[in-house]
Biopython code that builds the backbone (N, CA, C, O; Angstrom):
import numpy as np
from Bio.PDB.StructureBuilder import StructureBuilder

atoms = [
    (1, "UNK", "N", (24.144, -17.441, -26.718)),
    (1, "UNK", "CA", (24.311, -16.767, -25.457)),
    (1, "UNK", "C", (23.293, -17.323, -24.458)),
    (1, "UNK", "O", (22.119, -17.370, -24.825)),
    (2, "UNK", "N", (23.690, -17.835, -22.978)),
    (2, "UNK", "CA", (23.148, -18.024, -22.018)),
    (2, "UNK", "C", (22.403, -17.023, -21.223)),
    (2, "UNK", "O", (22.950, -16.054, -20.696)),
    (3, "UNK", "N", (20.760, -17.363, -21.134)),
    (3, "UNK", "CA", (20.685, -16.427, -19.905)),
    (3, "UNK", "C", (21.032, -16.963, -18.070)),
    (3, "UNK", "O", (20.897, -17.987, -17.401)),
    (4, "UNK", "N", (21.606, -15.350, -17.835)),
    (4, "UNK", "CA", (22.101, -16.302, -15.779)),
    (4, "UNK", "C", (20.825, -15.996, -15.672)),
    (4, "UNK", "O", (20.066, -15.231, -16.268)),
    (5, "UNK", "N", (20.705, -16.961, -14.536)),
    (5, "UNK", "CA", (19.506, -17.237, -13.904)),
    (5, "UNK", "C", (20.139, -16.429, -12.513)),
    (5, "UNK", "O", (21.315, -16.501, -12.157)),
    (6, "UNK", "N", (19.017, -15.615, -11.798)),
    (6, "UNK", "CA", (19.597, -15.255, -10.882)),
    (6, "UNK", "C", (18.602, -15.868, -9.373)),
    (6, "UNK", "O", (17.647, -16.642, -9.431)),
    (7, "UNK", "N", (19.070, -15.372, -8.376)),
    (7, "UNK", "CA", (17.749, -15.555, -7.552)),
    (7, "UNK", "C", (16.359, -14.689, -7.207)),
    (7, "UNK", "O", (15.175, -14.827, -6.896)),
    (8, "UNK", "N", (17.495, -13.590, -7.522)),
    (8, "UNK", "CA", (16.382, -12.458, -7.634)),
    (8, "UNK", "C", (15.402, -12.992, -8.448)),
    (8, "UNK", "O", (14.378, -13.442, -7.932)),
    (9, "UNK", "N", (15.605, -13.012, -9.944)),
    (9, "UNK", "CA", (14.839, -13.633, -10.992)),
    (9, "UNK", "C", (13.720, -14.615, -10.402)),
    (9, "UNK", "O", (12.554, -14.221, -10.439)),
    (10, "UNK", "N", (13.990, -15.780, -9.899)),
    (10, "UNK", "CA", (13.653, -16.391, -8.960)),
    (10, "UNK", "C", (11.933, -16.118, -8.592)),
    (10, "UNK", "O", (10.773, -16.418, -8.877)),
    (11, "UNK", "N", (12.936, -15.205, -7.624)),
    (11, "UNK", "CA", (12.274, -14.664, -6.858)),
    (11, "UNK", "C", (11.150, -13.762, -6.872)),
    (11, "UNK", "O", (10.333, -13.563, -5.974)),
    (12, "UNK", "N", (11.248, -13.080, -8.384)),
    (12, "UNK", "CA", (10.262, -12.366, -8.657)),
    (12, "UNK", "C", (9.084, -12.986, -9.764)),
    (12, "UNK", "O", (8.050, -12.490, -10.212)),
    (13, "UNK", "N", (9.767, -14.331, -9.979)),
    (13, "UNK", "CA", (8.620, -15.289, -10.457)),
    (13, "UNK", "C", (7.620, -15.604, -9.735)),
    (13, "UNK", "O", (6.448, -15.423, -10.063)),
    (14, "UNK", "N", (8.088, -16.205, -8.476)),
    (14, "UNK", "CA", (7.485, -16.194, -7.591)),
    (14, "UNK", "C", (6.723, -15.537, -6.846)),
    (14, "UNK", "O", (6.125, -16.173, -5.978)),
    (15, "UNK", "N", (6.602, -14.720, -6.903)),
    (15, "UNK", "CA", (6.035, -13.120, -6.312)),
    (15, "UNK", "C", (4.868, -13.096, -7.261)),
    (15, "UNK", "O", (3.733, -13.362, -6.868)),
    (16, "UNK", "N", (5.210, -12.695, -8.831)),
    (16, "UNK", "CA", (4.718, -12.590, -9.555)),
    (16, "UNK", "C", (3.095, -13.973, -9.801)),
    (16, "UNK", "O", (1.894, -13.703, -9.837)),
    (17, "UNK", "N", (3.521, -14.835, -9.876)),
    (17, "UNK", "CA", (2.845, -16.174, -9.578)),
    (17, "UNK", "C", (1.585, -15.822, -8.066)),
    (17, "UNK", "O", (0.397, -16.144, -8.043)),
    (18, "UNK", "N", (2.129, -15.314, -7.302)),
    (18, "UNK", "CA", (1.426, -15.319, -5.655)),
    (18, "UNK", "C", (0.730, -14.348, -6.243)),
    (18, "UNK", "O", (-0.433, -14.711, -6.423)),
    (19, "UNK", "N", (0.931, -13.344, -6.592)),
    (19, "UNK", "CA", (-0.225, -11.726, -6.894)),
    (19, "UNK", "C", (-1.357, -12.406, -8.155)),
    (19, "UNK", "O", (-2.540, -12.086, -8.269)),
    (20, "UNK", "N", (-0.601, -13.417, -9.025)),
    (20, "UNK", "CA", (-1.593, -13.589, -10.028)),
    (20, "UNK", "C", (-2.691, -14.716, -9.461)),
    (20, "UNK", "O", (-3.671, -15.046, -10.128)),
    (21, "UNK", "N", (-2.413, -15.225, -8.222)),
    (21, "UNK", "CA", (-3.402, -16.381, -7.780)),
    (21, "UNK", "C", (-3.996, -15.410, -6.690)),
    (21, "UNK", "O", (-5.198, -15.417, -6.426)),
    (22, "UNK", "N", (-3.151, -14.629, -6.111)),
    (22, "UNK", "CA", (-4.406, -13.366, -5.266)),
    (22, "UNK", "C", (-5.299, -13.069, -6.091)),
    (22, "UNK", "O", (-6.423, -13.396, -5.709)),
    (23, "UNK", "N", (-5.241, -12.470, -7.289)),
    (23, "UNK", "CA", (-6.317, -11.753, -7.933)),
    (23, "UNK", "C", (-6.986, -12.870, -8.390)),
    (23, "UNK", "O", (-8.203, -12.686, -8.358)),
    (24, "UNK", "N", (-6.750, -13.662, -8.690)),
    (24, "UNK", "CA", (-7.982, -14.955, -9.103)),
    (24, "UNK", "C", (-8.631, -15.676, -8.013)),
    (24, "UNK", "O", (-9.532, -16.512, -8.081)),
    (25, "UNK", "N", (-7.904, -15.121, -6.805)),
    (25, "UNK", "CA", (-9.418, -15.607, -5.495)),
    (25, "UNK", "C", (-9.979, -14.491, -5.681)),
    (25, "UNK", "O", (-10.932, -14.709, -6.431)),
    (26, "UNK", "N", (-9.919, -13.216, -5.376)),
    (26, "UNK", "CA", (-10.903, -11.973, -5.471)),
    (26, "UNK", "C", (-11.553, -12.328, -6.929)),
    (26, "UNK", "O", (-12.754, -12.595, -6.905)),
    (27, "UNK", "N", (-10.823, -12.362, -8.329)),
    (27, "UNK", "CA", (-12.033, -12.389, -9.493)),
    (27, "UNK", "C", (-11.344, -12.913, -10.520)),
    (27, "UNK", "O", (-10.361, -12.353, -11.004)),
    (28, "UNK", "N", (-11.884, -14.198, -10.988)),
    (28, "UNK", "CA", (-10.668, -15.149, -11.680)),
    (28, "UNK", "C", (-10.415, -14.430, -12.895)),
    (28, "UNK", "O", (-9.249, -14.523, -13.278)),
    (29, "UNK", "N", (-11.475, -13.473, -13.885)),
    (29, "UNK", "CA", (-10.760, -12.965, -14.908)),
    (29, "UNK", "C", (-9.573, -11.895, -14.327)),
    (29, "UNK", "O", (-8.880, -11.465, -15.249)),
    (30, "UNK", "N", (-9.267, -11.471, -13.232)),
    (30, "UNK", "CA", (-8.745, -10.414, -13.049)),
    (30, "UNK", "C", (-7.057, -10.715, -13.094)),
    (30, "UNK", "O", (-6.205, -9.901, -13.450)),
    (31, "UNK", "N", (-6.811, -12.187, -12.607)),
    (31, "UNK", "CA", (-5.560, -13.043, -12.672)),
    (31, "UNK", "C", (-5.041, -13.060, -13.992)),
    (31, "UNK", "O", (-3.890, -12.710, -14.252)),
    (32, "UNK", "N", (-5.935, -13.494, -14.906)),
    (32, "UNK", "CA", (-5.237, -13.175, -16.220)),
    (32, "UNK", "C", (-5.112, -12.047, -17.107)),
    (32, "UNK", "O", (-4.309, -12.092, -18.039)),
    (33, "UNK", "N", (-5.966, -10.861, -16.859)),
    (33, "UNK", "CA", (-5.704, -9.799, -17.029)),
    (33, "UNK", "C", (-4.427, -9.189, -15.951)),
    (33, "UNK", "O", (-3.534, -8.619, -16.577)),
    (34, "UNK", "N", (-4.260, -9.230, -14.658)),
    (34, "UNK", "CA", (-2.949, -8.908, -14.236)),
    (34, "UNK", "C", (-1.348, -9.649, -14.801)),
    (34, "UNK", "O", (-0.217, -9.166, -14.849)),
    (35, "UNK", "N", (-1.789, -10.763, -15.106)),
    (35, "UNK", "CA", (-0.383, -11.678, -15.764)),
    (35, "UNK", "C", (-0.408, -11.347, -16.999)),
    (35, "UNK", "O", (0.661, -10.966, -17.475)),
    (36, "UNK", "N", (-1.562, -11.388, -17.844)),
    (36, "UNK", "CA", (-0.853, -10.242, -18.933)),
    (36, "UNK", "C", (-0.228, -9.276, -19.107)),
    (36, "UNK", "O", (0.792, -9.375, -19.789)),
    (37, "UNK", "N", (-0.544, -8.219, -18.653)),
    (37, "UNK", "CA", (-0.327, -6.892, -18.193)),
    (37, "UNK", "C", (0.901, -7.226, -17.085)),
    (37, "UNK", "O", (1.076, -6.150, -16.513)),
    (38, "UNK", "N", (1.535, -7.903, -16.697)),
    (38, "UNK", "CA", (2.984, -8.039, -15.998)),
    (38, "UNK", "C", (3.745, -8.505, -16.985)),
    (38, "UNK", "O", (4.855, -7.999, -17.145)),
    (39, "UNK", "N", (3.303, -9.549, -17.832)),
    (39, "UNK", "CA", (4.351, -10.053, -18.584)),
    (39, "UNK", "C", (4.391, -9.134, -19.933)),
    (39, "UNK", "O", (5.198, -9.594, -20.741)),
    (40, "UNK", "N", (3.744, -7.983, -20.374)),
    (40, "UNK", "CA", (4.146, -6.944, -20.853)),
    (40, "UNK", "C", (5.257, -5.994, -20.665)),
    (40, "UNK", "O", (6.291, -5.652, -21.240)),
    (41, "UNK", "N", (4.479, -5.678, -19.442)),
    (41, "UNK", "CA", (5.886, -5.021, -18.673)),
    (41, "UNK", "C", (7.144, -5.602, -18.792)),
    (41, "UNK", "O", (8.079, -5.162, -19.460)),
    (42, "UNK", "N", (7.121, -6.777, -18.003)),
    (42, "UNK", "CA", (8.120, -7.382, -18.269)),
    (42, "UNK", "C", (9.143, -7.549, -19.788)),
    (42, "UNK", "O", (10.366, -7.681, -19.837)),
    (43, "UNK", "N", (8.406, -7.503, -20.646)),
    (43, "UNK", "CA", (8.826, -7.357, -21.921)),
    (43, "UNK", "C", (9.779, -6.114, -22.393)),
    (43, "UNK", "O", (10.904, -5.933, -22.861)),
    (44, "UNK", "N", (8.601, -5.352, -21.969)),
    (44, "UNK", "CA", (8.885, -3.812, -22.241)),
    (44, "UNK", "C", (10.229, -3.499, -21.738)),
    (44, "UNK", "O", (11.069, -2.979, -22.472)),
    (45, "UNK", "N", (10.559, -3.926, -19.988)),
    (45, "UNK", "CA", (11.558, -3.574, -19.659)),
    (45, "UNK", "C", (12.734, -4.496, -20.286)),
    (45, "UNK", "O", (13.862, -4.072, -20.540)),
    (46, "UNK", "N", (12.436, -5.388, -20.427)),
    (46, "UNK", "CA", (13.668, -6.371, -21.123)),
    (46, "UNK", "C", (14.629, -6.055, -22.492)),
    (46, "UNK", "O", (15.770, -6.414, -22.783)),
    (47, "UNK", "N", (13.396, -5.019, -23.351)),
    (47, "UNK", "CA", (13.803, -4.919, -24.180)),
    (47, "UNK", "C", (14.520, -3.489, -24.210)),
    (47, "UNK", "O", (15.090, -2.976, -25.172)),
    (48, "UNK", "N", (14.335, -2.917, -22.785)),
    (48, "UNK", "CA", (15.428, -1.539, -23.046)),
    (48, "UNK", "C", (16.756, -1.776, -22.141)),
    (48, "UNK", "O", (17.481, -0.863, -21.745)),
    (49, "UNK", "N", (16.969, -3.276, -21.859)),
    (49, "UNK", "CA", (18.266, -3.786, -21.509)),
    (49, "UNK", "C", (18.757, -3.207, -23.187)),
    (49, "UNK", "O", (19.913, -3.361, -23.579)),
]
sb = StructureBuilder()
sb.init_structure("model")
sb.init_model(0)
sb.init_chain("A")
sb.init_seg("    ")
for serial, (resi, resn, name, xyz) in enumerate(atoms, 1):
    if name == "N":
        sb.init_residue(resn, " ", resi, " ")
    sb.init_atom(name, np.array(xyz, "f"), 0.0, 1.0, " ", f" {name:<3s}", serial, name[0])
structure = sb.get_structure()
């Protein structure tokens, strides 16, 4: 099975990417503690598709 790629999808990579390089000008551990903690989420919600 294929995943669609959407733009939204996209789009919220992107987003996602911009907030994690915001928080690493304010405090570089804080970038990878926020992209962890998103790509959890992200998980979390994926898996109650």
């Amino acid at each position: 099975m294929r995943a669609k790629l959407e733009v939204s999808d996209i789009l919220a990579v992107i987003g996602l990417g911009i907030l994690s390089y915001g928080a690493w000008l304010v405090y570089q551990p804080a970038a990878f503690i926020l992209a962890g903690a998103l790509i959890i989420m992200a998980a979390i919600g994926m898996a109650r598709r």
